[in-house]
C-alpha positions in Angstrom: -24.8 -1.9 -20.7 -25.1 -5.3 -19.2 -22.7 -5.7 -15.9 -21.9 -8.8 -13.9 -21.6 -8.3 -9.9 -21.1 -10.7 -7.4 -19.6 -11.4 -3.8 -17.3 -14.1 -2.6 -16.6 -12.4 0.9 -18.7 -14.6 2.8 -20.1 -17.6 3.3 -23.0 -16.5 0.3 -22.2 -16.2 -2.9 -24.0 -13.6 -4.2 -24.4 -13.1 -8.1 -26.1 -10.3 -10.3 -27.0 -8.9 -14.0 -28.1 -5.2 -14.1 -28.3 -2.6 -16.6 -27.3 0.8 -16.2 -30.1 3.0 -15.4 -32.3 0.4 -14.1 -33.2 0.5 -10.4 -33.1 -3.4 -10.4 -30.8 -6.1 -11.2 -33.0 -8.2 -14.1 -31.6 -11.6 -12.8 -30.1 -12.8 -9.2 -28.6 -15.8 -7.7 -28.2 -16.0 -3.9 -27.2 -19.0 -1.6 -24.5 -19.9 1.5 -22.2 -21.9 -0.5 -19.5 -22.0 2.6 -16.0 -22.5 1.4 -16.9 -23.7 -2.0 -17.0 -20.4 -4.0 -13.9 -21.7 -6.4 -15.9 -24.5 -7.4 -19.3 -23.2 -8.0 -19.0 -19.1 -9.0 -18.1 -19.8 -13.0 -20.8 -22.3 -13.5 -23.4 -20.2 -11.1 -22.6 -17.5 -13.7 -22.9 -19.4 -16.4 -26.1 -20.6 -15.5 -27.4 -17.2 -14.2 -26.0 -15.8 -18.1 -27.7 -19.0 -19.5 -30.9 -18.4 -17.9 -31.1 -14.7 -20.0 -29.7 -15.5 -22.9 -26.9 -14.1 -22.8 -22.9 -15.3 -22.8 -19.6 -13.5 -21.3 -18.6 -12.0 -24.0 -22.3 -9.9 -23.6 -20.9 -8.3 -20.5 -20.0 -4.9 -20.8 -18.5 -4.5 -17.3 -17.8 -6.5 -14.0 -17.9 -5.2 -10.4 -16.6 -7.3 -7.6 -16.7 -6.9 -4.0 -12.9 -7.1 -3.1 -12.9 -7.2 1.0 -12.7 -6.5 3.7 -14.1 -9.8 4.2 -13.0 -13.4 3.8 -9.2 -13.0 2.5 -9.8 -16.2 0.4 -13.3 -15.1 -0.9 -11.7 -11.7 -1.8 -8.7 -13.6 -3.9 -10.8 -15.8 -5.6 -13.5 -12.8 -6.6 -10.6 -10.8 -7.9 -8.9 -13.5 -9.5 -12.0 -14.4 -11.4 -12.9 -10.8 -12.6 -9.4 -10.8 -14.0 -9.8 -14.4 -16.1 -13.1 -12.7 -17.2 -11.1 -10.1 -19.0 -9.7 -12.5 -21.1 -13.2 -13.3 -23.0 -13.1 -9.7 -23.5 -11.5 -6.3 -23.1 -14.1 -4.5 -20.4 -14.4 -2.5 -17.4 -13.5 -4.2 -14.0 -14.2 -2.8 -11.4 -13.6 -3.4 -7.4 -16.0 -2.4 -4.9 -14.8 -2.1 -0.9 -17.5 -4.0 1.8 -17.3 -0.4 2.9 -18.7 1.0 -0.7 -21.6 -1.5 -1.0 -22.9 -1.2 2.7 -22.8 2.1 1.8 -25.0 2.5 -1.2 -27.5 0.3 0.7 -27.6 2.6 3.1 -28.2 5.9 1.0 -30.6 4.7 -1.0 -32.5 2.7 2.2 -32.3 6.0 4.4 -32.6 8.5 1.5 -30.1 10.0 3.2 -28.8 13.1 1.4 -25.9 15.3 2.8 -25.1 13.1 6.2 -21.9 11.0 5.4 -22.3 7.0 6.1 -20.1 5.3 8.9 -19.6 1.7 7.8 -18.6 -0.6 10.5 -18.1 -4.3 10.0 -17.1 -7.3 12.2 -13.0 -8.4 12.1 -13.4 -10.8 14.7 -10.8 -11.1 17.5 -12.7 -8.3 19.5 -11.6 -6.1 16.4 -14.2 -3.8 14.0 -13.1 -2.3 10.1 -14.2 1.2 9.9 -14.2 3.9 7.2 -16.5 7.0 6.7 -17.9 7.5 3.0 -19.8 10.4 1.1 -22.7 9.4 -1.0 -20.3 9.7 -4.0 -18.9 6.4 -2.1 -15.3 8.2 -1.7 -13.7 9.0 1.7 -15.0 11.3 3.8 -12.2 13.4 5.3 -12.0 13.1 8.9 -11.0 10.9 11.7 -12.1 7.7 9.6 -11.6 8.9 5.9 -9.2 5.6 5.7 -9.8 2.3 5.8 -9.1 0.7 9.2 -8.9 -2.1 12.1 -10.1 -0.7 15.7 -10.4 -2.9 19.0 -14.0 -2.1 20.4 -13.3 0.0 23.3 -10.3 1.8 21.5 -13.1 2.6 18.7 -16.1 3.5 20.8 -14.3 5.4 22.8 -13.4 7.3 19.5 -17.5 7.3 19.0 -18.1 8.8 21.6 -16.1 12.3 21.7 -16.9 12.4 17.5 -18.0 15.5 16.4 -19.1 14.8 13.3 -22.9 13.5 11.9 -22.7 10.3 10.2 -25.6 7.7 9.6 -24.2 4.4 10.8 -24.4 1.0 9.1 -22.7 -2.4 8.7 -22.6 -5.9 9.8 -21.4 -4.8 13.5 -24.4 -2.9 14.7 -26.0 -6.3 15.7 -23.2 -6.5 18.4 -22.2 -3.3 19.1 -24.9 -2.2 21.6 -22.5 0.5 23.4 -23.2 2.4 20.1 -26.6 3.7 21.5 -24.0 5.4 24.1 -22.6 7.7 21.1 -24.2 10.6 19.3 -24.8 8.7 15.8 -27.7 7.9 13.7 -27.9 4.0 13.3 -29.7 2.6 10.4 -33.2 1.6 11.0 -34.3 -1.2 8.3 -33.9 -4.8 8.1 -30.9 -6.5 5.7 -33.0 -9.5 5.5 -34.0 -10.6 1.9 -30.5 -8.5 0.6 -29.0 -9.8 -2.5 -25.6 -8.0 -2.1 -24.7 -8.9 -5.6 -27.1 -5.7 -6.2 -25.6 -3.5 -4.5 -22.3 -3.9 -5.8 -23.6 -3.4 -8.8 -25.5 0.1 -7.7 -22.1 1.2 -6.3 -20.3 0.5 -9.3 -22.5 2.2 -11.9 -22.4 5.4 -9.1 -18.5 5.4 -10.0 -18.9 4.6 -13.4 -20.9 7.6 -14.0 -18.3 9.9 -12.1 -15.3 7.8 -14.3 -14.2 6.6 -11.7 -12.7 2.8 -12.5 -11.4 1.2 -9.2 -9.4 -1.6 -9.3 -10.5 -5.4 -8.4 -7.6 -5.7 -5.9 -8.3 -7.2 -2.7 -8.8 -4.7 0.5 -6.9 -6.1 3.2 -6.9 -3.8 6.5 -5.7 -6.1 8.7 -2.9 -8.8 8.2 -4.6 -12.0 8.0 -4.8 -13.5 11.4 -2.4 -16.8 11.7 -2.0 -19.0 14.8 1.4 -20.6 15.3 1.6 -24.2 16.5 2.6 -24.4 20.6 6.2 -25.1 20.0 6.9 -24.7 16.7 9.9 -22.4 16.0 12.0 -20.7 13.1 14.6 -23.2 13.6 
């Protein structure tokens, strides 16, 4: 089984080809593209398809990462998955920021029975949060769902947790109160990541299990909209 994954939730664009049961994708493609991902994801994956051989209609299934992230990036990755399905009736599949983190961080840690804590940067002084089993489904508890905390309102919920998690995510970098809680932070470096992989990992996890979540976009808090000084509903 040949399945395409890829990211738009940043400012990277991160594209892969794996096989199910291989440990590795067989072909990457991985640079900041900024705001252009519209423009240049269909003819990165046409080259990247190209490159091996192969065309769309030898995909047999399509993960995408569908947020939280860049609202835009997470539209246009979804979007895309469903014109793929066009070409071809197959699999898509959408895989939470929360999901891939968390695969990398099983499989970096070896972690076995300790459920993952995934906490990501929202900006505005905000941070997404949602606890995961290794089977990449909620973990019930105080952060089995999805959601948006302000940093002293969620370390403060850190710190009286009872519960053993292994922590990972783009917000370790800046939250240093988190040495102040009783968690296990991830140890090992993201640099040299292709992301693109691990959606991919996390999708074949489900896929083995049946499981067959949708490519909608994850949206846990509303997108965040200035209004003009003086501009009114009149």
């Amino acid at each position: 089984m040949v399945i395409l994954a890829y990211s738009t939730i940043s400012d990277i664009l991160s594209i892969a080809l794996l096989r199910q049961g291989e440990s590795t994708p067989f072909a990457v493609f991985q640079e900041r593209v900024f705001r252009d991902h519209a423009t240049v994801l269909i003819p990165r994956i046409q080259a990247l398809l190209e490159k091996e051989s192969l065309r769309f209609e030898d995909l047999e299934a399509i993960a995408v990462c569908c947020g939280p992230g860049s609202f835009t990036g997470a539209r246009i990755a979804c979007a895309a998955a469903l014109g793929f399905s066009a070409f071809k009736e197959i699999p898509l599949l959408g895989i939470s920021t929360f999901q891939m983190y968390a695969k990398l961080l099983f499989e970096k840690t070896r972690t076995q029975n300790t459920p993952s804590l995934i906490l990501l940067k929202s900006g505005h002084h905000e941070f997404c949060v949602e606890a995961l089993g290794r089977d990449l489904l909620p973990f019930q508890g105080p952060f089995e769902k999805p959601e948006c905390l302000e940093e002293q309102d969620l370390l403060g919920l850190l710190k009286n947790n009872k519960t053993s998690y292994i922590v990972g995510g783009d917000a370790l970098s800046v939250l240093e109160d988190l040495k102040e809680t009783p968690l296990t932070c991830a140890d090992f470096s993201e640099e040299g990541v292709i992301w693109a992989e691990w959606i991919g990992k996390a999708a074949m996890s489900l896929m083995e299990e049946n499981i067959y979540p949708p490519p909608v976009p994850l949206y846990v808090r509303p997108a965040y909209v200035k209004i003009p000084e003086g501009l009114t509903d009149a």
